[in-house]
C-alpha positions in Angstrom: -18.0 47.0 7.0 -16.5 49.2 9.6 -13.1 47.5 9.7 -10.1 49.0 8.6 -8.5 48.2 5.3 -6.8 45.1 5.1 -3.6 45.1 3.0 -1.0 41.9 3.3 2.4 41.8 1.9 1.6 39.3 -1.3 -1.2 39.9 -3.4 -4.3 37.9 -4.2 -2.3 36.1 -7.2 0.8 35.4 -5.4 -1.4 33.5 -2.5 -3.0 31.6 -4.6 0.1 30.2 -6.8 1.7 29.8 -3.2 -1.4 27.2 -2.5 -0.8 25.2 -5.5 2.0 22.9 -4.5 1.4 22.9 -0.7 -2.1 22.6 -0.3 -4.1 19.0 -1.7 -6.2 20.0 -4.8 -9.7 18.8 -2.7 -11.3 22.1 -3.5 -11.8 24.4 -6.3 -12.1 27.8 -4.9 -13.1 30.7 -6.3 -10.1 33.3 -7.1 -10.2 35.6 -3.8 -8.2 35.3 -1.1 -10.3 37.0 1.9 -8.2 38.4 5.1 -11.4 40.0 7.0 -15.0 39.9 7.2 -17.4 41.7 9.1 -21.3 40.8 9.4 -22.4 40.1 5.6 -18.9 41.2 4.2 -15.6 40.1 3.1 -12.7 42.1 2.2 -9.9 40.5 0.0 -6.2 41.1 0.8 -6.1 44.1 -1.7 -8.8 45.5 0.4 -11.9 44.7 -2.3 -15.0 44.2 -0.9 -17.2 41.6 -1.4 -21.1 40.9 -0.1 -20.9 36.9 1.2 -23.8 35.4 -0.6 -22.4 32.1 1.1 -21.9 32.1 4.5 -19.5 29.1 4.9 -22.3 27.1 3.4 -24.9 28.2 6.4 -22.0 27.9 9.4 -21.6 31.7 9.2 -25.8 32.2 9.9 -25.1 35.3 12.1 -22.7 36.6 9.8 -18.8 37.0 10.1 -17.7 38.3 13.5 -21.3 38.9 15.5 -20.1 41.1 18.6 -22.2 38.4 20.8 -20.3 35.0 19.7 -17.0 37.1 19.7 -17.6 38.4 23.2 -18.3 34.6 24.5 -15.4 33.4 22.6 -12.9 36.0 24.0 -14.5 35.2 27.3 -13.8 31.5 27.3 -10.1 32.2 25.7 -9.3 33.5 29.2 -10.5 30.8 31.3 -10.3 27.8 29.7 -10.5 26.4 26.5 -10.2 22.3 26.7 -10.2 19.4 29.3 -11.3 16.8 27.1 -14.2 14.7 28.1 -11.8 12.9 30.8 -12.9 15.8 33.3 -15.9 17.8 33.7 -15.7 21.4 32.5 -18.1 24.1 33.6 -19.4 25.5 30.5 -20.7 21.9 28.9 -24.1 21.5 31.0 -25.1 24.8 30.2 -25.1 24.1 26.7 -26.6 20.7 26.5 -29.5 22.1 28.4 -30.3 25.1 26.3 -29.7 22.9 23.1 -31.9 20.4 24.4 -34.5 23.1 25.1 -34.1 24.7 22.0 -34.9 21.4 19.9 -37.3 20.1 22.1 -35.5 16.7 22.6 -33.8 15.4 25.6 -30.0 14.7 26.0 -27.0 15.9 23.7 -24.1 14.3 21.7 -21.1 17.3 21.4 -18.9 16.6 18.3 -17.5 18.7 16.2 -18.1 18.6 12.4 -21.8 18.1 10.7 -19.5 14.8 9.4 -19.3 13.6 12.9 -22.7 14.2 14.1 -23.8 11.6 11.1 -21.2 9.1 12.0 -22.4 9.5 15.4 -25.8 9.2 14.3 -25.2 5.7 12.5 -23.6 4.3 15.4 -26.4 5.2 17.7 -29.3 4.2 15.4 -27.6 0.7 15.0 -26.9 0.2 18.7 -30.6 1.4 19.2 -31.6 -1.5 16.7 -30.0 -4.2 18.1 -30.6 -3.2 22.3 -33.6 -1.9 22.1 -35.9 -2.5 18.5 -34.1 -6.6 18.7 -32.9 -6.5 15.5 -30.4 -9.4 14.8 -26.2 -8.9 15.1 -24.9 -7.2 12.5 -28.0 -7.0 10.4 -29.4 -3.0 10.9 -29.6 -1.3 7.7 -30.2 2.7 7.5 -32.6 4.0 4.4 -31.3 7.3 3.0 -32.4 9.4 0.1 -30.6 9.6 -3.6 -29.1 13.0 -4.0 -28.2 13.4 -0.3 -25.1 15.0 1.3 -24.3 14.4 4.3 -20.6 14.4 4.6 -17.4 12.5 2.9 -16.0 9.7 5.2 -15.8 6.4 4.3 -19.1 5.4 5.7 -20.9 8.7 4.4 -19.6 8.2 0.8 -20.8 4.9 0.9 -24.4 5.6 0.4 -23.8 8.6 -1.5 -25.2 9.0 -4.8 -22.6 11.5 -6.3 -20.0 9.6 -8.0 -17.4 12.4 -7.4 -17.6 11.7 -3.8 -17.2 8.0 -4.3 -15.5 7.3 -6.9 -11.9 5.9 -5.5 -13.0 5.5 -2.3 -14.0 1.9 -2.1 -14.8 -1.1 -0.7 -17.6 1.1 0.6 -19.6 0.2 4.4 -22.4 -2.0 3.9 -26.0 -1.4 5.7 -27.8 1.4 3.5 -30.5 1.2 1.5 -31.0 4.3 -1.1 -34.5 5.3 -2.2 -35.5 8.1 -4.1 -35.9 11.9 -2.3 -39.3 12.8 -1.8 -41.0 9.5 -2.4 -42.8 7.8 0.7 -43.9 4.9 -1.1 -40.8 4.1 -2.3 -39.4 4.6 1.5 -42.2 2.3 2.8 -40.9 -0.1 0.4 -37.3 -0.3 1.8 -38.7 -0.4 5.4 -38.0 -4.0 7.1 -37.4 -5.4 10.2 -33.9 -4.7 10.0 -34.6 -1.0 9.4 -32.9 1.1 12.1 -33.4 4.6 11.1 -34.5 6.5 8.1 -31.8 9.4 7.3 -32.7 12.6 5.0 -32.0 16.3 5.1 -35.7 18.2 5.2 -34.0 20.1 2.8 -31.6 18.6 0.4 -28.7 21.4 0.2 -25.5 20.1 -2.0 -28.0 18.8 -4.5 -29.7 22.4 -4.7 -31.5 23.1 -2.5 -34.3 20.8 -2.7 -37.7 21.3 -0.9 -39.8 18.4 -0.8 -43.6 18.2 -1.4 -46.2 19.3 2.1 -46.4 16.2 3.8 -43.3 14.5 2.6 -41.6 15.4 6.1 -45.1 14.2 7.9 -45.2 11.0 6.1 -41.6 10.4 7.4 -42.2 10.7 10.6 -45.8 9.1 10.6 -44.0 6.4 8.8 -41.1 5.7 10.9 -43.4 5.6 14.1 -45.7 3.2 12.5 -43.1 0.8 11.6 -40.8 1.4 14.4 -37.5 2.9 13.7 -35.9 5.8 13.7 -36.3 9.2 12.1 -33.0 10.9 11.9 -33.2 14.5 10.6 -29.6 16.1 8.9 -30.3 19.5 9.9 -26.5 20.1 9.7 -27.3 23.3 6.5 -30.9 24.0 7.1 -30.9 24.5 10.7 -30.4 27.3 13.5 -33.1 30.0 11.6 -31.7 29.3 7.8 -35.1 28.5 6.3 -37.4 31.1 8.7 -37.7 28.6 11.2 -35.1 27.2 14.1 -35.9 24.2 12.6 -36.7 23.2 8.7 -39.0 20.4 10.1 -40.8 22.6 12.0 -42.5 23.8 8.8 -44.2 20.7 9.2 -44.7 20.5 13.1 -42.2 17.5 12.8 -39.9 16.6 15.8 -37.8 14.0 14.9 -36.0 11.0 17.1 -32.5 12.1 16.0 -31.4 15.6 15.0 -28.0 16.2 13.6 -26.9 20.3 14.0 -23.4 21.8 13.0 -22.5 24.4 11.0 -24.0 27.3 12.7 -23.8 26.0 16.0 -20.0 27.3 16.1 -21.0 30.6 15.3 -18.3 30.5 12.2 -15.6 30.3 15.6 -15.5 27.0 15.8 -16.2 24.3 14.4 -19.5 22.6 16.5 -22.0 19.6 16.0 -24.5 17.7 18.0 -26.5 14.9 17.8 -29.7 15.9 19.6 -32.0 13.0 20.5 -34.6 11.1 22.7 -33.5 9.7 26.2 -34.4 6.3 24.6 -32.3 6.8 21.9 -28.6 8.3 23.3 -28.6 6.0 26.2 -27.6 3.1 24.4 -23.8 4.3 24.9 -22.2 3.9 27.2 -18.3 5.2 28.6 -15.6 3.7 25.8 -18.4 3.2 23.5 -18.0 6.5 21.3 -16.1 10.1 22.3 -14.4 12.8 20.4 -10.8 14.5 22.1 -12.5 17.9 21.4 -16.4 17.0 21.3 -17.5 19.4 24.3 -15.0 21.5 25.1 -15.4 24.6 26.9 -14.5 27.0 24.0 -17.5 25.1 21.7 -19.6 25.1 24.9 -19.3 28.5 25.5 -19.8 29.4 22.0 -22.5 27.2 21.1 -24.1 28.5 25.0 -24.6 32.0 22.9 -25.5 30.8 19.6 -28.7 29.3 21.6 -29.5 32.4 23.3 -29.1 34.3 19.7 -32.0 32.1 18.2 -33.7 32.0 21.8 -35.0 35.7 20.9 -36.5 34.2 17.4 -35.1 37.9 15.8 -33.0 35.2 13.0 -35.7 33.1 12.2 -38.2 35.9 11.7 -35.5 38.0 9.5 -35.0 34.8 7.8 -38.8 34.6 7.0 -39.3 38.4 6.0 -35.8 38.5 3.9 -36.7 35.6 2.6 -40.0 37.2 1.0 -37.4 39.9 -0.7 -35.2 36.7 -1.9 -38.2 34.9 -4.2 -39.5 38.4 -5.3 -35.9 39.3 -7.0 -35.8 35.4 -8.4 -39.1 35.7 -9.2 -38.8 38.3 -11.4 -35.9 37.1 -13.0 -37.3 34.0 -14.4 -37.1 34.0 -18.1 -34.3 36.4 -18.2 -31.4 33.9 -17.5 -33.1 31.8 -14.6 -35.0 28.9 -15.4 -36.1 27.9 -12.2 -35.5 28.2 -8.6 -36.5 26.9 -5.2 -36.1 29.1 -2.1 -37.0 28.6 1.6 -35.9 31.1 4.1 -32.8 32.8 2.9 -31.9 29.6 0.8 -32.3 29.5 -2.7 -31.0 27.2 -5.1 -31.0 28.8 -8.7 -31.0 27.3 -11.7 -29.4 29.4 -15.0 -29.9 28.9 -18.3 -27.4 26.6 -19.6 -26.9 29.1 -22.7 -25.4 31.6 -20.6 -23.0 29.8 -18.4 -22.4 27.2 -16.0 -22.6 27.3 -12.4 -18.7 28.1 -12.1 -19.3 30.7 -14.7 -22.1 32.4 -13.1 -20.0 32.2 -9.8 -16.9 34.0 -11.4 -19.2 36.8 -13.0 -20.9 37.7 -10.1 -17.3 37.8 -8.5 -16.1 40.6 -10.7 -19.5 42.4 -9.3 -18.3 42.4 -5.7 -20.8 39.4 -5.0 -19.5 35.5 -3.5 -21.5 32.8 -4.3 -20.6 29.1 -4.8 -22.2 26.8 -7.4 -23.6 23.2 -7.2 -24.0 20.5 -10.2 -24.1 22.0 -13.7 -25.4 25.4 -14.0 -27.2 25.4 -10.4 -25.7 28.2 -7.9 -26.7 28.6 -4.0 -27.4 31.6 -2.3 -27.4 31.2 1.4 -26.2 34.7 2.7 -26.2 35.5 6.4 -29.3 36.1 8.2 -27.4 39.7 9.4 -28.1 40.8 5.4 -29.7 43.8 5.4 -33.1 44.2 2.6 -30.6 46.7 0.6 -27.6 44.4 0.6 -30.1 41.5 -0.3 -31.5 43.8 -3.4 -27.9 44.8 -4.0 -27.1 40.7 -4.7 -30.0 40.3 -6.5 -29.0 43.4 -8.7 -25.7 41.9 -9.9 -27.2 38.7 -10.4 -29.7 40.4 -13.0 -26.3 42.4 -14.4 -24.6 39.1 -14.9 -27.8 37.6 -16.7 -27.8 40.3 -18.7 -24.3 40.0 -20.4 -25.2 36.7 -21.8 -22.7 34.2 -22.5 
C-alpha cells in the first residue's frame, strides 16, 4: 500500500469502547478499527497493516480504492450527484444499457442494497404471476432454498432458515415455500400453479460457500421453463467476476429470467443493486408501482457505468479463475492439518476447521494477530473472499498464516 501512514487521535481500543453505547450491538466485528485501504490492504488507525481476505463480503471485488471507480466517482461529485427518479439524469441510460449488455438480459431495475434488489424481485415475480402466468389474487408463492441468505427485512427473514435472523422478528410474510439446496426433485415437488418464481443463489455464500452439484443450476432453469415460472438468480455475492466468471451461472451456460446484482456493482463507493431481467418480466410495473429516492442516481450510475467497463475487458474474471487455481492448491494442501474440508470457486472458498482447534471466531481473531482479515460463518466455517486485485504472493502470503494459525493448535 503506497498510502501514507494513517495515525488518528484515539487508538484502536478507545474507538471501539466509544462504539459500545452509541452504536446498536447488530454486529460482532472483529477488533480493528481500519482508517485506509488501498487495493488488497487495510491499514488500522495505529497504522498496522492488514491483507483483506474479505472484501466487504464481495462489494470490494476490485479492491479498496481502484484508480478507475475513484476517477468516475470524483468525476460525478462535480457535476451531479442526485435528481431522484422525478427527473431524468444523464448518466442513468448509460448504465442500464451496459448492464443489460453485460448480463445478456433486457431492461434494468436501479436500487441500492442486494436487500432491495430481492424485495424488488418478489414484487415483480408476483405481479408477473398474476398479469401475465394468471395466477389467482393473492395466491403467488415463491420456492426458495434452506440455508439461503438473501438479506434481513421482514419479508427476507421470513423464509429464512437461520433462526438468528428470525427469531424476534415475527408474524413473518406468507407466500414461500422452502425446499432443500441442491435437490431438483424436491423443487419439482413444490412447483404448482401458484408458483411464481423459484429464488436461489448459484452459490450459497452466508451458509459457506456452497457449490451445488453440475446440473443443479441446469435443472433449475430447465425446470422453471418447463413448468412456467420464473427463475430468479441472487447473484448479489457471487457475481461481477467473484467465481472466474461475470456470472456464477455462466459455469453452467445458464441465463436466468431475473438476476439480482449488488455488492460489487458500487465499486465499494456506493452502495448499488439491480434487478436485471426479461422485457416480459420488468414491464409489469408501472409509474407509482415501486421506486427507490436514490435507486439510479447519477453518482451510482456513473459508478456502476465503470464497474461495467472494468469486467467488459474479462482481466477480473480470468485473474479470478487463475488465482483461484493458487487458492485450492494452498487449501488443498492443508487438509488434514487443521482443515477438514473446503469448497472453493473462483477466489471464494469457504473453509471448514477442525473443531479441536478453534471456532470460526477463533480462527478469525488468530489470523488477525498475523496481519490477515477474514470473517467467519456458522461454527468453525471461515470465508475467504479477497479482492480480485490480490496479487499470487499476497494470496500465498494468506494462505501462509492460515497454515501458521493451524499450526499453534488450540
Amino acid at each position: 500500500m503506497t498510502v501514507a501512514p494513517s495515525r488518528s487521535l484515539r487508538s484502536s481500543a478507545e474507538l471501539i469502547r466509544a462504539e459500545e453505547p452509541v452504536l446498536a450491538h447488530n454486529y460482532h466485528p472483529l477488533p480493528v478499527v481500519v482508517a485506509r485501504a488501498e487495493g488488497a490492504w487495510v491499514e488500522d488507525v495505529e497504522g498496522r497493516r492488514f491483507l483483506d481476505m474479505l472484501a466487504g463480503y464481495s462489494a470490494l471485488n476490485f479492491g479498496h480504492r481502484h484508480p478507475a471507480l475513484i476517477e468516475a466517482a470524483h468525476r460525478q461529485l462535480d457535476q451531479l450527484t442526485l435528481t431522484s427518479r422525478a427527473f431524468h439524469n444523464d448518466r442513468l441510460a448509460q448504465f442500464a444499457e451496459s448492464l443489460a449488455e453485460l448480463t445478456g438480459l433486457d431492461m434494468v431495475l436501479p436500487m441500492n442494497t442486494g436487500a432491495e434488489a430481492v424485495e424488488s424481485a418478489v414484487k415483480v415475480a408476483r405481479k408477473w404471476a398474476y398479469e401475465v402466468k394468471g395466477v389467482a389474487p393473492d395466491r403467488a408463492t415463491i420456492v426458495v432454498a434452506a440455508d439461503n441468505f438473501h438479506g434481513r427485512t421482514t419479508t427476507i427473514v421470513s423464509f429464512s432458515t437461520d433462526e438468528t435472523a428470525r427469531a424476534g422478528f415475527g408474524p413473518f410474510t406468507p407466500g414461500f415455500r422452502v425446499v432443500p439446496y441442491n435437490d431438483l426433485a424436491a423443487l419439482e415437488a413444490a412447483i404448482d400453479e401458484t408458483t411464481a418464481a423459484v429464488l436461489i443463489e448459484p452459490i450459497q455464500g452466508e451458509a459457506g460457500v456452497v457449490i451445488p452439484d453440475d446440473g443443479y443450476l441446469r435443472g433449475v432453469r430447465e425446470l422453471t421453463r418447463r413448468t412456467g415460472c420464473l427463475f430468479v438468480a441472487d447473484e448479489i455475492q457471487s457475481g461481477l467476476g467473484r467465481t472466474g466468471r461475470t456470472l456464477a451461472v455462466e459455469h453452467e451456460g445458464v441465463v436466468p429470467d431475473v438476476l439480482l446484482l449488488g455488492k460489487a456493482l458500487g465499486g465499494g463507493i456506493v452502495p448499488v443493486s439491480a434487478v436485471v431481467a426479461r422485457r416480459e418480466v420488468l414491464q409489469v410495473l408501472r409509474p407509482g408501482e415501486h421506486g427507490s429516492t436514490f435507486g439510479g442516481n447519477p453518482l451510482s450510475a456513473a459508478v456502476g457505468s465503470a464497474v461495467v467497463e472494468l469486467l467488459e475487458t474479462g482481466e477480473f474474471q480470468r485473474r479470478a479463475a487463475e488465482l483461484g487455481v493458487v487458492l485450492r492448491g494452498g487449501l488443498d494442501a492443508l487438509v488434514g492439518k487443521g482443515v477438514k474440508s473446503f469448497r472453493a470457486r473462483g477466489l471464494w472458498a469457504g473453509v471448514d476447521i477442525d473443531p479441536a482447534i478453534g471456532t470460526g471466531r477463533e480462527i478469525s481473531e488468530r489470523l488477525m494477530r498475523e496481519g490477515v482479515l477474514v470473517k467467519d460463518t456458522h461454527g468453525s466455517t471461515i470465508r475467504l473472499a479477497p479482492p480480485l486485485t490480490i496479487t499470487g504472493e499476497e494470496l500465498r502470503t494468506a494462505l501462509g498464516a492460515l497454515e501458521t494459525v493451524l499450526g499453534q493448535g488450540a
